[in-house]
C-alpha positions in Angstrom: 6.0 -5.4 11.7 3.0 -3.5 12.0 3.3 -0.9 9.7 -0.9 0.1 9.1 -2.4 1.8 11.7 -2.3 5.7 10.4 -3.0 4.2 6.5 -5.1 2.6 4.5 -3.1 0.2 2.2 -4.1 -0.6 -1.4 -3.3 -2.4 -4.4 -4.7 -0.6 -7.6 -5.0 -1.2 -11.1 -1.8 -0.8 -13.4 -3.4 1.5 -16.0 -4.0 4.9 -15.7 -6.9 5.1 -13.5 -5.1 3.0 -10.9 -8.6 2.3 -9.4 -8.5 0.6 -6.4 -8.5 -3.8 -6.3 -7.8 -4.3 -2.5 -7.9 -2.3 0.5 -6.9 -3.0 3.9 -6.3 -1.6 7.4 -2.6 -2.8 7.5 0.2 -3.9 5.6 0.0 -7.3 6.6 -3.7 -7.5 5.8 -3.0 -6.7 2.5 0.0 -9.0 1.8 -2.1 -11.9 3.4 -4.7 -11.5 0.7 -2.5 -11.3 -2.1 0.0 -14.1 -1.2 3.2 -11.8 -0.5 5.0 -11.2 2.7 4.2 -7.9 4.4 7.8 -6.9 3.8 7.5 -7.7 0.5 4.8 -5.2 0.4 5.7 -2.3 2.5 9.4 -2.2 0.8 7.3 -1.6 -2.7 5.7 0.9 -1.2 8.5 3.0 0.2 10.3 2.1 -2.2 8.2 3.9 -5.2 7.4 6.7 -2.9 11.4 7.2 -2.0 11.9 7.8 -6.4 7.9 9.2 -6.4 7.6 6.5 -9.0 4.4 5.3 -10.0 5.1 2.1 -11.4 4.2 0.3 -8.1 0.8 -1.6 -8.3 0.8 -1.1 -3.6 -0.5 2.4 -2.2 -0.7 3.7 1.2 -2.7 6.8 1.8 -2.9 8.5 5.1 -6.5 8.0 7.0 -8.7 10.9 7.5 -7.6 12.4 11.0 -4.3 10.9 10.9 -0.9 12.8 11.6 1.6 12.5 9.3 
């Protein structure tokens, strides 16, 4: 999968600041550095962003420039 190249991917804080802990260019990148498959990752994602939930601790936020 390559699912990274028009967002940044994160993993925040779970409180309500939600600051940032990891970014990275790519879904992969960021699943490699936390130990978790990219899948894994990306279906949290879209997932919480399907119910606008907030309760995932994974982000993705579309780069400056990038078309949605």
């Amino acid at each position: 999968m390559n699912h990274g190249s028009r967002y940044y991917w994160m993993m925040v804080s779970r409180d309500k600041y939600e600051w940032p802990l990891i970014i990275a260019d790519t879904c992969g990148e960021l699943a490699q550095a936390i130990g978790k498959t990219e899948k894994a990752v990306y279906n949290a994602v879209t997932f919480a962003e399907r119910r606008g939930s907030k309760n995932s601790q994974f982000r993705r936020v579309l780069k400056e420039g990038a078309e949605n």
